[in-house]
C-alpha positions as CSV (number, residue, x, y, z in Angstrom):
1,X,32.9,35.9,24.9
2,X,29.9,37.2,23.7
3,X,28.8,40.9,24.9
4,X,25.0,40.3,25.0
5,X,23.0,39.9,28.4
6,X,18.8,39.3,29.2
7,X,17.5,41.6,31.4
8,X,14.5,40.9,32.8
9,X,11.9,43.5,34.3
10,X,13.4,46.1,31.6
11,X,10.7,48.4,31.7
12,X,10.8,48.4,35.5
13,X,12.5,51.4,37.3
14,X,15.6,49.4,38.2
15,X,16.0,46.8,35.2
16,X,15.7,50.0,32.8
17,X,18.3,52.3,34.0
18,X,20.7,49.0,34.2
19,X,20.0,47.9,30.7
20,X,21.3,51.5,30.1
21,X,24.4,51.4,32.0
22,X,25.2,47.7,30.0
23,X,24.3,49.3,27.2
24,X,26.8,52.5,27.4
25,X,29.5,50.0,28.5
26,X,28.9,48.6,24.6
27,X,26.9,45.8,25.5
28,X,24.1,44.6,23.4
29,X,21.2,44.1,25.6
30,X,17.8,41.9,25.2
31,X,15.3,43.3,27.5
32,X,12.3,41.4,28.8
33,X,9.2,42.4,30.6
34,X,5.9,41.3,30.4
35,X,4.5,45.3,31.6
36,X,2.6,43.9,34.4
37,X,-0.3,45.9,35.3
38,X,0.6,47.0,38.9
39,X,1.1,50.2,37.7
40,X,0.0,52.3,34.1
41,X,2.0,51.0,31.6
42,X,2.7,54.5,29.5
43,X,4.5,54.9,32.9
44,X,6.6,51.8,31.5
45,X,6.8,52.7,27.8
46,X,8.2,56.4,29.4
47,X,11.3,54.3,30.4
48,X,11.6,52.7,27.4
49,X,11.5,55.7,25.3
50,X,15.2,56.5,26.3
51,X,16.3,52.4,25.6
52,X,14.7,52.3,21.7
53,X,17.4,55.4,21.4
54,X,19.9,52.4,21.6
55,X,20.4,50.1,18.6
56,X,21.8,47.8,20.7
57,X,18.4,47.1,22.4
58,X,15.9,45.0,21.4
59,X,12.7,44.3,23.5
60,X,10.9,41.3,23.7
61,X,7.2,41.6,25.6
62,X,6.8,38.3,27.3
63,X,6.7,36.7,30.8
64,X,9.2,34.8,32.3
65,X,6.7,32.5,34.4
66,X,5.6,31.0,30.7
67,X,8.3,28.5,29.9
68,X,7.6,29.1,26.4
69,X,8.6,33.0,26.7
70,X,11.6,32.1,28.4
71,X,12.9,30.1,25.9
72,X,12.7,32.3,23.1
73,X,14.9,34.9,25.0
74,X,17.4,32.8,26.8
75,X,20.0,31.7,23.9
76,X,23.3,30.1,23.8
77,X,25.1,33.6,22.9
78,X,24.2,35.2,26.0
79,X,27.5,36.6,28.2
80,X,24.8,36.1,30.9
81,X,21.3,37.3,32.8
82,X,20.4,39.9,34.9
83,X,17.3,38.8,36.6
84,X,16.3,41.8,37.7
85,X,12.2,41.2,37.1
86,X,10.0,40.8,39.7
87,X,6.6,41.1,41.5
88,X,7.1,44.3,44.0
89,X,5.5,45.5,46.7
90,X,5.6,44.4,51.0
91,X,1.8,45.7,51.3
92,X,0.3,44.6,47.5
93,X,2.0,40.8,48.4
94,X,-0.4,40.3,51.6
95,X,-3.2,41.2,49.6
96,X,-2.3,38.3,46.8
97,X,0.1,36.3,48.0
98,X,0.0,33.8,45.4
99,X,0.6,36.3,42.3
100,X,4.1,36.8,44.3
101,X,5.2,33.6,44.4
102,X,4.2,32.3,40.5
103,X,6.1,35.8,39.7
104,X,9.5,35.8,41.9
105,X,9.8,31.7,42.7
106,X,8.2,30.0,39.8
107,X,9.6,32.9,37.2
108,X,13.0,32.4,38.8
109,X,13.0,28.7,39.0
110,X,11.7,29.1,35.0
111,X,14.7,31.6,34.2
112,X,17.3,28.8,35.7
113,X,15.7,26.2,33.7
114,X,15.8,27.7,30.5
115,X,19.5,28.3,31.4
116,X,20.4,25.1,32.3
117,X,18.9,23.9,28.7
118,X,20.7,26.9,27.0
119,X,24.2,26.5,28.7
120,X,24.1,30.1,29.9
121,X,26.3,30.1,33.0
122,X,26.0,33.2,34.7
123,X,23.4,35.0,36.5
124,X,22.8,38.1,38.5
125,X,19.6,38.3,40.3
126,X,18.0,41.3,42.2
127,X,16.3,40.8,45.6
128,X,15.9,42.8,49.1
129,X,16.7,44.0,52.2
130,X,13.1,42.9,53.2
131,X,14.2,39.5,54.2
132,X,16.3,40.7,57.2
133,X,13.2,41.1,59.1
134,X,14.7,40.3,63.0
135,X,18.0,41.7,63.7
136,X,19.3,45.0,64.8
137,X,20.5,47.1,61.8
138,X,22.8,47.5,60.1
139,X,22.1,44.6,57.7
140,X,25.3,41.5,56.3
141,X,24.9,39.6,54.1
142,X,25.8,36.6,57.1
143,X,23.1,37.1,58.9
144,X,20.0,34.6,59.2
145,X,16.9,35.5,56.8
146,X,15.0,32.8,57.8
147,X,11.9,34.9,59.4
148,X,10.7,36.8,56.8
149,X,7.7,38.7,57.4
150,X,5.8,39.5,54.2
151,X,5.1,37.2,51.8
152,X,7.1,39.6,49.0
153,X,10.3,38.9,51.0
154,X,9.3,34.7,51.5
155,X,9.3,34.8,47.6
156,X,12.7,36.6,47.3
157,X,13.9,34.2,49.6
158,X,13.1,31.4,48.2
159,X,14.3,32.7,44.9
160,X,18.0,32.9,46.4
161,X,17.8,29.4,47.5
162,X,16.9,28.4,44.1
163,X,19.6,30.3,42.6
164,X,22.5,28.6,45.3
165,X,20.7,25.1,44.1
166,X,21.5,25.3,40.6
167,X,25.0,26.4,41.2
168,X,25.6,23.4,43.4
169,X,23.8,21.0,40.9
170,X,24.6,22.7,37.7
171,X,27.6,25.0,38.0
172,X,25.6,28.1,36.9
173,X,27.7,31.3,38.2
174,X,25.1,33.1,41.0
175,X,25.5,36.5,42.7
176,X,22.6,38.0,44.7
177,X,22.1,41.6,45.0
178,X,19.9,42.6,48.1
179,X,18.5,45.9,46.9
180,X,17.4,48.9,50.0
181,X,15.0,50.9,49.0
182,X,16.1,52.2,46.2
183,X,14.9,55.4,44.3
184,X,15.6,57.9,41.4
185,X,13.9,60.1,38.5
186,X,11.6,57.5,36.8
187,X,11.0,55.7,40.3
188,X,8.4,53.5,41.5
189,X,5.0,55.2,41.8
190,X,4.5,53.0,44.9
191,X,7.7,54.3,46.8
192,X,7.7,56.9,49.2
193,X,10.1,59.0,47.3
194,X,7.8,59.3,44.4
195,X,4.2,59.9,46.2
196,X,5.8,62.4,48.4
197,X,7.0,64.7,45.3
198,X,3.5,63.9,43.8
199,X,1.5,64.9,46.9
200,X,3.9,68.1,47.1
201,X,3.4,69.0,43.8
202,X,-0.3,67.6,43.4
203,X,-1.3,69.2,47.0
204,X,-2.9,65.4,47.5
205,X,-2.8,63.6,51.3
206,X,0.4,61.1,51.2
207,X,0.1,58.0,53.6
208,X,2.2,58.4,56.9
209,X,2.0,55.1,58.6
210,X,3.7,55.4,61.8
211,X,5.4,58.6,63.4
212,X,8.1,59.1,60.5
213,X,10.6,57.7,62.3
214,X,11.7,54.8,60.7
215,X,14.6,54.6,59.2
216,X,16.1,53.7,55.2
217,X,18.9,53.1,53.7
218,X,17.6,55.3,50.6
219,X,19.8,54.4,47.6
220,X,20.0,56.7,44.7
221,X,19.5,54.7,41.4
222,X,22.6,55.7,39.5
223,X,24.7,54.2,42.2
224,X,22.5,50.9,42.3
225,X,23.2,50.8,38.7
226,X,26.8,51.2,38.8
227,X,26.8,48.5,41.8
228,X,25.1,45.8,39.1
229,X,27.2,46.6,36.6
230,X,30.2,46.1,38.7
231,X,29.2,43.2,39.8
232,X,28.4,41.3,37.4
233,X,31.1,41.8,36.0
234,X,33.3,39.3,38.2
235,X,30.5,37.0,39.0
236,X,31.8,33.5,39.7
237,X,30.9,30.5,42.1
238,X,28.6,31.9,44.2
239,X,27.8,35.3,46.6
240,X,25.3,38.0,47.9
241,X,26.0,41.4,48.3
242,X,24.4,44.8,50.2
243,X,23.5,47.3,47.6
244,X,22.8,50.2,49.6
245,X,23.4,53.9,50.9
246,X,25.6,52.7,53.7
247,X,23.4,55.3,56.0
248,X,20.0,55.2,57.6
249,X,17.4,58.4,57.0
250,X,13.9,58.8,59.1
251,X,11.4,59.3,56.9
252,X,10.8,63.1,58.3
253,X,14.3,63.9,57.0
254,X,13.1,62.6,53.8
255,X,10.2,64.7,54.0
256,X,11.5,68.3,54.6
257,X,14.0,67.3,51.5
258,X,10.8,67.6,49.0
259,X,9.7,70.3,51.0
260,X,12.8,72.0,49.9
261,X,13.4,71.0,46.6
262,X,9.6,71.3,45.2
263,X,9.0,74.5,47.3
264,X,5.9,73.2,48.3
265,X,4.3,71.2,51.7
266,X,3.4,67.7,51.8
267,X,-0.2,67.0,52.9
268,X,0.4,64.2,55.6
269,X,-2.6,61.7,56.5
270,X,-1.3,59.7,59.3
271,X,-2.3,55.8,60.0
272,X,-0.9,53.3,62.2
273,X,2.3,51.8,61.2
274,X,1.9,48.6,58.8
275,X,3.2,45.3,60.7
276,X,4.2,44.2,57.6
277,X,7.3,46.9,57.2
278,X,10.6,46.5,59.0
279,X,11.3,49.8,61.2
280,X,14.6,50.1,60.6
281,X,16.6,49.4,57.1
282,X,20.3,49.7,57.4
283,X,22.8,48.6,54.8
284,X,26.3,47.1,55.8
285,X,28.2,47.6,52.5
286,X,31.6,46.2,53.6
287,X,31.3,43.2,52.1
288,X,30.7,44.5,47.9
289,X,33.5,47.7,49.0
290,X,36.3,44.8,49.7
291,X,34.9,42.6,46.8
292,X,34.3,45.0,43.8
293,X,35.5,48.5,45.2
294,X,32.1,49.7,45.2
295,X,30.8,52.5,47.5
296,X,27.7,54.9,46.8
297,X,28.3,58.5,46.1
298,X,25.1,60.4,46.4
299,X,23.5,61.9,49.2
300,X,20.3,61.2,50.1
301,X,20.1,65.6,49.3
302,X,21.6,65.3,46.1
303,X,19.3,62.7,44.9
304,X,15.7,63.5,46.0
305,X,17.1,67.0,44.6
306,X,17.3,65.4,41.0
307,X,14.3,63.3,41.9
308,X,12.7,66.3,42.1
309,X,13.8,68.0,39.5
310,X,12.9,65.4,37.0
311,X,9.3,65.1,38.5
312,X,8.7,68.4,37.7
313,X,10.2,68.9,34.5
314,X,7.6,65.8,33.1
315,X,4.9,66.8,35.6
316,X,2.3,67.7,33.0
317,X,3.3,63.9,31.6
318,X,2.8,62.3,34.9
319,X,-0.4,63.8,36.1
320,X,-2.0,62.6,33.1
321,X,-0.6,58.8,33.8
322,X,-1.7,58.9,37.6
323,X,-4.4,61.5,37.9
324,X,-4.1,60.9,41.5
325,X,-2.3,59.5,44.4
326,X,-1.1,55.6,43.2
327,X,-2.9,53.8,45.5
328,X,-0.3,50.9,45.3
C-alpha cells in the first residue's frame, strides 16, 4: 500500500502540524489549501515554513470547492485523505452563512466525488464539538446532533452525513473526528488562547463575552495530532470519535494561566455572552481510549505554558502580521 495521503487545509493550524506528524511517521504527504483570506496569509506561509523542511512534502495551492482542483490532487496512489480543510469560525459563519456551506458541504461533497472517481477508499475528516448544541456535558459521540445552533456547526453536520452516504453507497472507509477547541503554538488568531497572549503581551482589550465562566475542553495540539494519526491509521467501515482534553476549564482559569506565563495582565472588555456559543464544551473520550488507546497528556498548564512561550519567542514576527487585535 502506498504511503502517500492529501491533506486538506495544510496551511491551517491543525492540518499543518498533522501533515507533520504523517510526515515524521515516513509518509509522503500532498498538502492542499487554497490560503483563504480569513486571516493574513504570511500567518499561513509561517506554518509552512517548517513543512518545505520536508522533502516528502509537496504543496499544491488550490480549492477543494473547484472540481477541477480536486482532481488534480486526488490520485489513484493515495493510502488515503485527511480532510481536515474547512471554513472556521461559530461567530464569522452567522455573518456569511453561505461561504460556510460552499466551503465545508459542497468542498466535502467535491472531495468524495473526486474519490469515488479516483478509487481512493479511505477518508478522515475533521469536524466539531459545536454540533452538540442541547445536552448536558460531557459530550458521546451517541448522542443526537440534530439542533445545531450556528450555521458553522449545520455545515459540519451536514458534512458527516455526506461522509456516512458514500460509505453506504460506495464503500469508501469514513471516520469522523469531532475536534474541542483545540489550541497550540501557531494557533488560530481567532481563538481565545491566541488573542489572550496577544492582548497580554500587546496590552490591547480582549473580548470577554459573558462572565468567564464557561467551560472548554481545551485540547493541546500535539495531542490532537497524535489522536489523527492514530486514527487513521485503523480506519475501516465507518465511526466518529471525541478528540478532546477529557476535562472542562472556565475561561477565568484560562485567563490567570497567560497571566502567569507572559508575566503580564490581560486587558478585559466585557460584552454579553454570544447566543451563538455553547456554555459548556465537555469531551467524553471513552469511546477513541477503547478503540485506538488514545488519551491526551497535556495539561491545560503545560500547554498555554508553551503557547506562550512560542508567542513570545516570534512576537516581533507576529505583531507585524496582526498589528492589532484579529478582529475575527
Amino acid at each position: 500500500m502506498s504511503r502517500k495521503v492529501l491533506i486538506t487545509g495544510v496551511a491551517g493550524f491543525i492540518g499543518s502540524r498533522v501533515a507533520e506528524e504523517f510526515l515524521r511517521r515516513g509518509y509522503g504527504v500532498v498538502g492542499m489549501d487554497n490560503l483563504d483570506p480569513y486571516y493574513p496569509k504570511e500567518y499561513k506561509l509561517l506554518r509552512l515554513e517548517r513543512l518545505n523542511g520536508y522533502p516528502s512534502f509537496t504543496f499544491y495551492e488550490g480549492d477543494f470547492t473547484r472540481q477541477e482542483d480536486v482532481e488534480r490532487v486526488i490520485t489513484p496512489d493515495l493510502e488515503g485523505i485527511l480532510h481536515i480543510g474547512a471554513k472556521a469560525g461559530v461567530r464569522a459563519s452567522i455573518r456569511d452563512p453561505e461561504a460556510y456551506f460552499r466551503a465545508n458541504t459542497l468542498g466535502t461533497l467535491r472531495i468524495l466525488e473526486g474519490m469515488r472517481k479516483a478509487g481512493v477508499k479511505k477518508i478522515l475528516m475533521a469536524s466539531t464539538s459545536s454540533i452538540y448544541a442541547g445536552h448536558t456535558p460531557p459530550f458521546r459521540e451517541d448522542m443526537k446532533t440534530d439542533r445545531p445552533i450556528s450555521p458553522y456547526a449545520v455545515s459540519k453536520k451536514a458534512a458527516e452525513n455526506l461522509l456516512y452516504t458514500y460509505h453506504h453507497l460506495y464503500g469508501i472507509e469514513a471516520y469522523v473526528l469531532r475536534y474541542f477547541t483545540v489550541y497550540g503554538p501557531a494557533g488560530r488568531p481567532d481563538m481565545s488562547v491566541f488573542k489572550l497572549i496577544y492582548s497580554a503581551l500587546s496590552g490591547e482589550e480582549f473580548p470577554l463575552y459573558g462572565d468567564g465562566t464557561q467551560r472548554r475542553s481545551f485540547t493541546y495540539i500535539d495531542d490532537v495530532a497524535e489522536a489523527t494519526y492514530l486514527t487513521f491509521r485503523r480506519v475501516e467501515g465507518y465511526d466518529l470519535f471525541n478528540v478532546g482534553n477529557g476535562e472542562d476549564h472556565p475561561l477565568t482559569y484560562l485567563i490567570s494561566l497567560v497571566e502567569k506565563y507572559t508575566g503580564r495582565k490581560v486587558n478585559l472588555k466585557r460584552y454579553e455572552f454570544n447566543r451563538a456559543d455553547l456554555p459548556v464544551t465537555k469531551a467524553d473520550v471513552s469511546k477513541i481510549a477503547g478503540a485506538i488507546g488514545w488519551q491526551p497528556t497535556t495539561s491545560l498548564e503545560e500547554g498555554v505554558k508553551r503557547t506562550a512561550r512560542w508567542m513570545m519567542d516570534n512576537w516581533e514576527r507576529i505583531r507585524r502580521i496582526f498589528p492589532s487585535m484579529p478582529d475575527i
